[in-house]
C-alpha positions as CSV (number, residue, x, y, z in Angstrom):
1,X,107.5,33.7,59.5
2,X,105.9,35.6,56.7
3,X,104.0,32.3,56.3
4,X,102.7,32.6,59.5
5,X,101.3,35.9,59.5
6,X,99.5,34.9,56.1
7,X,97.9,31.9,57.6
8,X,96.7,34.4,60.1
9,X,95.4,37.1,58.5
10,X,93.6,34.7,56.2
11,X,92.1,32.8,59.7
12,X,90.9,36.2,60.8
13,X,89.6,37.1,57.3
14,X,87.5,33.8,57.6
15,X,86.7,34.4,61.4
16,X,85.0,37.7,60.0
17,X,83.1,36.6,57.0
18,X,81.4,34.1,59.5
19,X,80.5,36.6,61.9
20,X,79.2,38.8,59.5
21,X,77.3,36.2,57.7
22,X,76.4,34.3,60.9
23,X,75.1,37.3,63.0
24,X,71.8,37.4,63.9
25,X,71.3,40.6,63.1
26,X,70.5,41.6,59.4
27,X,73.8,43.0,57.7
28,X,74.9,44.3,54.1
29,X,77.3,46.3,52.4
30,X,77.0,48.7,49.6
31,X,79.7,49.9,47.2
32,X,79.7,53.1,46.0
33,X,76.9,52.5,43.4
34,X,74.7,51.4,46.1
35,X,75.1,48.4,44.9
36,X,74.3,45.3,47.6
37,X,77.6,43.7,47.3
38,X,77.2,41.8,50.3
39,X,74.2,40.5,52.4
40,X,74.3,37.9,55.1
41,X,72.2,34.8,56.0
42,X,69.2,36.9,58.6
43,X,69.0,40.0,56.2
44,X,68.0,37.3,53.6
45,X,65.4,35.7,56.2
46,X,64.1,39.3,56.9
47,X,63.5,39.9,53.9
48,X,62.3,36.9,52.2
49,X,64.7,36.6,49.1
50,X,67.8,34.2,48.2
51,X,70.8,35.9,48.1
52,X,71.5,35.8,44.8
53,X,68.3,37.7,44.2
54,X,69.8,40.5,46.2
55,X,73.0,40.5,45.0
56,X,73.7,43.1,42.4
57,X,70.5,45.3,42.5
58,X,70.7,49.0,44.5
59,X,69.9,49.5,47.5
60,X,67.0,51.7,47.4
61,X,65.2,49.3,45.1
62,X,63.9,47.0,48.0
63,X,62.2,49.8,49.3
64,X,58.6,50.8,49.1
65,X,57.8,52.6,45.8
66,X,57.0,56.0,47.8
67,X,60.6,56.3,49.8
68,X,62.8,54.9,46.7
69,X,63.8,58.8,45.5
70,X,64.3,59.6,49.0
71,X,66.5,57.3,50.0
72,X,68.5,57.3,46.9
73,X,69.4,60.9,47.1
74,X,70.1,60.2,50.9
75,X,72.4,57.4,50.1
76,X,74.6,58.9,46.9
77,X,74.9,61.8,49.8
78,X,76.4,59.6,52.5
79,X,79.1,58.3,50.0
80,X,79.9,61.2,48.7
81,X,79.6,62.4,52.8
82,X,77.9,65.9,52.1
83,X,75.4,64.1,55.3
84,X,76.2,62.7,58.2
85,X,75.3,59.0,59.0
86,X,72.3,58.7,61.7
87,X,69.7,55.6,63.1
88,X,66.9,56.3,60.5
89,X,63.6,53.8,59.5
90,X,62.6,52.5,55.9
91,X,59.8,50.6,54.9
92,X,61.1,47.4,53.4
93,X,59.0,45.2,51.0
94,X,59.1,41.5,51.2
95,X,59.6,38.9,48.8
96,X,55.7,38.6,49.6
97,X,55.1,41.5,49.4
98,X,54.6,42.4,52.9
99,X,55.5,45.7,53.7
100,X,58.1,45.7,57.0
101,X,59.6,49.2,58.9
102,X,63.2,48.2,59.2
103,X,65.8,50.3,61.8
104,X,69.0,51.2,59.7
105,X,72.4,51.5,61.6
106,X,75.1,52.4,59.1
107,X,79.6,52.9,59.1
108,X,81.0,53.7,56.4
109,X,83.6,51.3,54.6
110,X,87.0,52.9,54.1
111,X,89.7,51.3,52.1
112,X,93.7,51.3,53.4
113,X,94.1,54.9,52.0
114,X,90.8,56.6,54.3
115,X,88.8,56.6,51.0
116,X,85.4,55.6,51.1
117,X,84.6,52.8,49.6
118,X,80.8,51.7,50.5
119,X,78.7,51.6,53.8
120,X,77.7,48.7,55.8
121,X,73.9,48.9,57.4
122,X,72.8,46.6,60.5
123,X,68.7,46.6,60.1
124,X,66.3,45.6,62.8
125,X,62.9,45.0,61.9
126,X,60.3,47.2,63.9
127,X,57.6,46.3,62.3
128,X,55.9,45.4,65.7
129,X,57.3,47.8,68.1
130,X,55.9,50.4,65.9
131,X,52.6,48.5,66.0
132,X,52.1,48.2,69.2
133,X,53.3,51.5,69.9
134,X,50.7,52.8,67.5
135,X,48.2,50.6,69.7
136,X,49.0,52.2,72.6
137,X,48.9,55.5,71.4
138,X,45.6,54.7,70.0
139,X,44.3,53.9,73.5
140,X,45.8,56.5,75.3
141,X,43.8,58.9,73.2
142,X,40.6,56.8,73.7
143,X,41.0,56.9,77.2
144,X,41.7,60.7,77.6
145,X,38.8,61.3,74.9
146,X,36.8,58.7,77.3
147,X,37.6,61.3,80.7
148,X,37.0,64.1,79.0
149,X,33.5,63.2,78.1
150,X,32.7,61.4,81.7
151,X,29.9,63.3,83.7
152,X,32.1,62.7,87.1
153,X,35.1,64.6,87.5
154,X,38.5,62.7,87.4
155,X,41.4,63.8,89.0
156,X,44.4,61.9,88.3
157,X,47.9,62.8,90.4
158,X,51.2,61.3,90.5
159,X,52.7,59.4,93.6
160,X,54.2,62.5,95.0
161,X,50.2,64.3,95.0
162,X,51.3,66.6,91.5
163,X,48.1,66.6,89.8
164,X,48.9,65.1,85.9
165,X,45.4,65.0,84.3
166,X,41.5,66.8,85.1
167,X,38.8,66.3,82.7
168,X,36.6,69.3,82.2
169,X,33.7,68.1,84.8
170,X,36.4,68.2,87.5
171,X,37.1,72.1,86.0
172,X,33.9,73.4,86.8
173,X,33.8,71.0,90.2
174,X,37.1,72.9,91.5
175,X,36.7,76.0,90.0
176,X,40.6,75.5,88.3
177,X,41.6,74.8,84.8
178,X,43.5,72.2,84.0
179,X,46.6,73.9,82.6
180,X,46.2,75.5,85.6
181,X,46.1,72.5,87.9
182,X,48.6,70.4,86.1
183,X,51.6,69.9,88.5
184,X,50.4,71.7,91.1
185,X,49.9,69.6,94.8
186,X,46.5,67.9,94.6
187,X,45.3,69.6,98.5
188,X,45.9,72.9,96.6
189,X,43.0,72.1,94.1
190,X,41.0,69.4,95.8
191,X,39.3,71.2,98.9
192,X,37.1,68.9,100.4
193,X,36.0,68.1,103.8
194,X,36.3,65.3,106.5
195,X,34.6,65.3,109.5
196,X,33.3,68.7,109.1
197,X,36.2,70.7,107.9
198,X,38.4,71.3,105.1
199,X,41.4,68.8,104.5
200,X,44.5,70.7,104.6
201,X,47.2,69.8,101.8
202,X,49.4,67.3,104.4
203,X,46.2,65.1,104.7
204,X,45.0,65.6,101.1
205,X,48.6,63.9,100.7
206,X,48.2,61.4,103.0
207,X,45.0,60.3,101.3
208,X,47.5,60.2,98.1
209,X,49.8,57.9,99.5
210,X,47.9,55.9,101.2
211,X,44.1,55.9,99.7
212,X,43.6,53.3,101.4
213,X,43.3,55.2,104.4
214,X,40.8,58.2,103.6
215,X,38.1,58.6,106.2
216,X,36.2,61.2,103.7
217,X,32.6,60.2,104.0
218,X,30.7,58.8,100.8
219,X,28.9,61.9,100.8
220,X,31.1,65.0,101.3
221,X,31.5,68.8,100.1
222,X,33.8,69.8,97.8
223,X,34.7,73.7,98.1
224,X,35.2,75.2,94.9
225,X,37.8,77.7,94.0
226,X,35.4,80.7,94.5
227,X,33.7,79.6,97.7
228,X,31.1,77.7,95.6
229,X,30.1,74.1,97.6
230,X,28.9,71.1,96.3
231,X,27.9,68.4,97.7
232,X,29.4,65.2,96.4
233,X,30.7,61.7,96.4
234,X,34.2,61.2,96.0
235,X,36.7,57.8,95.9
236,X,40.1,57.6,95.7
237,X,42.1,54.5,94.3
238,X,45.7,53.9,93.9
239,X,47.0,53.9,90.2
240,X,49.3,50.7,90.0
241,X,51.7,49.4,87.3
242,X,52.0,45.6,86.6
243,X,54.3,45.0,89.4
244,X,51.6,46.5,91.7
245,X,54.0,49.8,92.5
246,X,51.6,52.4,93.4
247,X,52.5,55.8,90.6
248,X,49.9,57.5,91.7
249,X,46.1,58.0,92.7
250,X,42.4,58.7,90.3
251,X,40.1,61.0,92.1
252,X,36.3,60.5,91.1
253,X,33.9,63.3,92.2
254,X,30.3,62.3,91.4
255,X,28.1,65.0,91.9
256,X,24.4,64.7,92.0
257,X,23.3,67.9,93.7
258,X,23.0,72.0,92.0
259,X,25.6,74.2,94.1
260,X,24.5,75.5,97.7
């Protein structure tokens, strides 16, 4: 019997060596040196080195030169747990020296006795989501630099008519700020006419909706906050996602005449 039971702790050891080893997520454990005592088969592929190579050396020396201090004072802290363990980012360095930002997942090993005896770290290489998140940022700020400098005004309102963006041409247009306008209903700001008279909010959201459906004239008068009008020309067109769900609708207000 007591056979038995050896035979099947060792099978379950051996079942859990191959997982970790296996996994296709990058894995290692640390002792309480910060030593890398173990490292499996991806974490060598993400980071470009034999294991052997790895095996042995500290933690915090496969790190970028500028967060080496950092994260060895962060590490000797989680051992010693004076900090609590938390998702965090490092910049790894390569084999080839290729610098990658790595997503850290951490436990902390515990021997029979509740002791701690090392920490075991999952990393995920974001090296790309970070790009391209970086990308995007990048052209979101092009593109609001890009309305803000536009001689038409540009009115921009989400799918329920909440206005979410007004470039500085469409300030002096409407006669309201922007931090003023922001989430209030787009009829509330946006008083123009159709077929003679003033939209009222209902069919400024209809137009939202459905821009397919405006009836405003190319050439149309936009009342101004203070009474001002201007005559202008003014398109609405649905703003649509990749799947072609409508979030909202961009008003353009080209004006080409002084005030009345």
């Amino acid at each position: 019997m007591a056979s038995s039971a050896l035979l099947i702790e060792q099978d379950d050891a051996l079942r859990l060596t191959q997982l970790f080893d296996e996994a296709p997520v990058a894995y290692h454990e640390i002792d309480t040196l910060a030593v890398l005592r173990r490292v499996n088969r991806s974490e060598c592929e993400l980071l470009g080195f034999p294991a052997e190579e790895l095996l042995g050396r500290q933690v915090w020396d496969l790190l970028s030169i500028e967060e080496r201090e950092k994260s060895r004072q962060a590490v000797l802290d989680k051992l010693a747990e004076r900090r609590p363990l938390r998702v965090f980012e490092r910049h790894y360095q390569r084999n080839n020296g290729a610098n990658i930002i790595v997503e850290i997942h951490e436990k902390l090993i515990r021997d029979a006795d509740g002791k701690v005896v090392g920490i075991r770290s999952a990393m995920i290489d974001v090296t790309e989501r970070r790009a391209a998140e970086e990308r995007a940022s990048n052209a979101s700020r092009w593109l609001v630099t890009t309305l803000r400098s536009m001689a038409d005004g540009v009115i921009a309102a989400d799918a329920l008519g909440a206005i979410t963006i007004m470039n500085p041409a469409a300030e002096r247009l409407t006669g309201w700020t922007e931090m003023e306008a922001i989430g209030r209903d787009l009829g509330c700001v946006l008083h123009v006419q159709e077929d003679g008279r003033i939209c009222t909010p209902v069919e400024v959201q209809r137009i939202v909706l459905n821009p397919d459906s405006a009836t405003i004239g190319k050439r149309t008068v936009l009342c101004s906050r203070s009474g001002t009008e201007h005559r202008v020309g003014i398109s609405f067109t649905p703003i649509m996602n990749e799947q072609l769900i409508v979030l909202g609708v961009a008003v353009v207000i080209q004006s080409s005449h002084q005030p009345e």
